[in-house]
N, C-alpha and C positions, 0 to 999 in steps of 0.2 A: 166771249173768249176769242172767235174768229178775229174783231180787230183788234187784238191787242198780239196776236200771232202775224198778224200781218204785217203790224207797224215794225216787230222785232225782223222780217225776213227783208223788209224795203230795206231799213239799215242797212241789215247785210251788205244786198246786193248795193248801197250805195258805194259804202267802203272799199268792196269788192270791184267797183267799177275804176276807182280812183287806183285801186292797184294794179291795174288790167293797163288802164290808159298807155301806161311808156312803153307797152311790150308793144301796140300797134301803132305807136306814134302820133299818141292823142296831145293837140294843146291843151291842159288844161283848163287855161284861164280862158279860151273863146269857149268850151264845153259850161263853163261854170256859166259865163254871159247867156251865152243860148239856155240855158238851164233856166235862168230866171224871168226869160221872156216865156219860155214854157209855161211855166207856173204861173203867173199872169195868165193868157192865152188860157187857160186851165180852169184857172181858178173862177175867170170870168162867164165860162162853159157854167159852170156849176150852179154860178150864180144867178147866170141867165140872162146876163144884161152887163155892160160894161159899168160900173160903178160911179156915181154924181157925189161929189167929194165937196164940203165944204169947204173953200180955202182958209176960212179962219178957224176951222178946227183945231181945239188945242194939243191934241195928239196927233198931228200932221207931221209935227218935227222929230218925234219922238220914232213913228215910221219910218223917215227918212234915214234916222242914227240906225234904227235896227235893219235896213235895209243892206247902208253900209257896212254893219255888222256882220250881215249872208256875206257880203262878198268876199271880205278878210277871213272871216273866218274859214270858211269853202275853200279859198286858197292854200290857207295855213292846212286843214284835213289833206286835200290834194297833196300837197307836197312832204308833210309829214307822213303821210300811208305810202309813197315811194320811197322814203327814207328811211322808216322805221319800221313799216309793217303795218299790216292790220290790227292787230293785237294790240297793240302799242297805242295809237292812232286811238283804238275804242273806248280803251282804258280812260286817256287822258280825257276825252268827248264824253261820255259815258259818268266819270266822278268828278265832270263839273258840277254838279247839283248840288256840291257841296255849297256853290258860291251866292246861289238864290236862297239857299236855305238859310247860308249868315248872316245874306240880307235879310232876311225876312226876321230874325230874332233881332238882329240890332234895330232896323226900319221899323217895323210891323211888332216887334215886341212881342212877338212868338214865343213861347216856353221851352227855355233849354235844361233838357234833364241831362243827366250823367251818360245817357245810352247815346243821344246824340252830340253829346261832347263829345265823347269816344270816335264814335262816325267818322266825325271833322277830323279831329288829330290823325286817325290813320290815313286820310287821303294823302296825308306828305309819303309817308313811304311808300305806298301802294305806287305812285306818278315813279317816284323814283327809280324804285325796284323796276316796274315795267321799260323805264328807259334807258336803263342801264346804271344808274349815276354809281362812281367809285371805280368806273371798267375803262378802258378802252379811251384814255383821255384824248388821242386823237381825232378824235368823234364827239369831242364836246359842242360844237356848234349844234349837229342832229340832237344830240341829247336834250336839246334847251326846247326844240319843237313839240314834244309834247306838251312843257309846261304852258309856252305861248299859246296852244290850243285850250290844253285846262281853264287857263284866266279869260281869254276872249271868248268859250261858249259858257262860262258860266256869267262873264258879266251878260252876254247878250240876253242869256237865259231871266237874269235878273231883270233889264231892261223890259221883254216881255211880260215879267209876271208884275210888274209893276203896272207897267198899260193897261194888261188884263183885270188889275184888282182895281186902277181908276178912273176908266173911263169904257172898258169894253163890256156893254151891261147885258147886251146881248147876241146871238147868235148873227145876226144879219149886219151886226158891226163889228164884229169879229172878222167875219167873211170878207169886210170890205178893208179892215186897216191890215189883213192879210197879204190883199193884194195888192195896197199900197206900198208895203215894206216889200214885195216881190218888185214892185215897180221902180222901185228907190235903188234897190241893188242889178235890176237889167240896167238903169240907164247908167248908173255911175259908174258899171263895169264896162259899158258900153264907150263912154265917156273915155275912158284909163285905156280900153283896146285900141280907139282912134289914134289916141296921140302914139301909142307904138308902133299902131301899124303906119299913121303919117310920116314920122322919125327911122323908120327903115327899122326896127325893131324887130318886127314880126311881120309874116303876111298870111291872109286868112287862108284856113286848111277848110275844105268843104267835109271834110270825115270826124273833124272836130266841132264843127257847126253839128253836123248830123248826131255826134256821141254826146250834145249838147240836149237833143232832144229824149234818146236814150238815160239820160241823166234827169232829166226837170219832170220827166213824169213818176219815178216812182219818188220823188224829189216830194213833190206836192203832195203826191196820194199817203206819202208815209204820215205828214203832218195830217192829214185826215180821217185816216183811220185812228193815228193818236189820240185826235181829240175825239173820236166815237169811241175810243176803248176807255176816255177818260168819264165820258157820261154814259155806258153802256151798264152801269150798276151790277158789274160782274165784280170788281173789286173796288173798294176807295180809293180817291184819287191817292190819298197818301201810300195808300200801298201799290196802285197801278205803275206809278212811276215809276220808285226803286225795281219792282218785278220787270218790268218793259228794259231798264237800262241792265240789269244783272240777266236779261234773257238776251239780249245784244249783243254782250261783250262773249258769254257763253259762247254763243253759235258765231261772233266772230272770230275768235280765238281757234275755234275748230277751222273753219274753212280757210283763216291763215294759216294753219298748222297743214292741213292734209290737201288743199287745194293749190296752194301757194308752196308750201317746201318750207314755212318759216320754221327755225328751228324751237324746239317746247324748253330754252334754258330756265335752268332751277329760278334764278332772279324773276326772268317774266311770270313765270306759275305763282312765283311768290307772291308778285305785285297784283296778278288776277285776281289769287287767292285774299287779300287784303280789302281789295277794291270792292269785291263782293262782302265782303265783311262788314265794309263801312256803310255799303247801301243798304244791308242789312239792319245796321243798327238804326240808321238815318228814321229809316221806317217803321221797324219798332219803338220807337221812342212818340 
């Protein structure tokens, strides 16, 4: 139970870091870069040894796309949790799981009962309700930021569980095509910082480097604790999930609410209240 209470508090505070960032004048995107050289750096701690990578491995590209993945994604969170909130930001991250789970009945030919039919259908209103949609059409661009967050963590989400079901058989290759996909997303954001900072774009903030590091460790440890809360035979993976992402949104909703000032309008509660609904069924079923 310890990690599956911990994976839900790293969240938090990640969310919570992203909304913190503009009040001290954090770059995001150098924090997000530094972030993933961390988790490398980390990961390789753990491991005990810098990782010997076949280059003809057939899941090398496959890390590479998911790596890219971290980075757009990470960005798009970034900038959606100062735009919209936490709440909002969690929701949408949070009922992507819808999107590996469709794979997996359409892919993987998984059993769709009626309970998770249900699930899936409500994640339309749930994203809605939480982002306002039918309100405030001046703010339609922010509006649109959640759902680009929904589709891009839940394909990445798919992407992984796909790795994971075909080539990652064990523990100690898990560990290393980890740290590959960490290594994919340090360089290619590294890659993308160059040419802005070469292009007068941007110039590097030494506090954003530092908020980088701040960021990539509970960054990594969250995915670790995840995956010990997923094999800690406290709960089934099928139910650890939904429980972990509906125990996230929970405690992130709160500490946007009473930390941050966000306001508790009837639509967001709505859309929580949904959200949690659907994971609920996702996992009954």
């Amino acid at each position: 139970m310890r990690f599956l209470l911990l994976t839900i508090l790293l969240n938090v505070l990640l969310v919570a870091e992203f909304r913190y960032f503009p009040r001290i004048g954090i770059n995001a995107l150098q924090a997000i870069v530094t972030n993933y050289w961390v988790c490398v750096v980390t990961g390789c701690l753990f491991l005990g040894s810098l990782p010997v990578v076949d280059p003809s491995a057939v899941w090398l590209p496959v890390a590479a796309a998911i790596g890219l993945g971290f980075i757009v994604v990470f960005n798009i969170m970034a900038f959606c949790t100062r735009v919209d909130g936490i709440t909002v930001t969690t929701v949408a991250n949070k009922l992507s799981l819808v999107i590996p789970v469709s794979m997996a009945v359409i892919v993987w030919h998984e059993p769709l009962g009626w309970l998770k039919l249900v699930g899936l259908a409500l994640s339309v209103p749930a994203i809605g309700l939480a982002a306002g949609w039918g309100s405030a059409p001046g703010k339609r661009a922010s509006q649109l930021l959640p759902i680009a967050l929904f589709v891009g963590s839940g394909l990445l989400d798919a992407l992984v569980n796909m790795a994971q079901k075909q080539w990652l058989s064990s523990q100690a290759l898990q560990a290393v095509f980890a740290i590959c996909a960490f290594g994919a997303a340090a360089v290619l954001g590294t890659l993308y910082l160059a040419v802005r900072i070469a292009t007068g774009k941007e110039a590097l903030s030494g506090k954003s480097l530092l908020a980088g590091i701040a960021l990539g460790i509970p960054n990594y440890f969250s995915i670790y604790c995840y995956i010990h809360a997923l094999h800690s035979g406290f709960l089934s993976s099928s139910a650890a999930i939904p429980v972990c992402n509906i125990g996230t949104l929970v405690a992130s909703a709160l500490v946007g609410m009473f930390l941050f000032r966000e306001p508790p309008m009837l639509k967001k509660l709505l859309g929580i209240a949904l959200a949690i609904g659907a994971m609920l069924l996702i996992a009954v079923s």
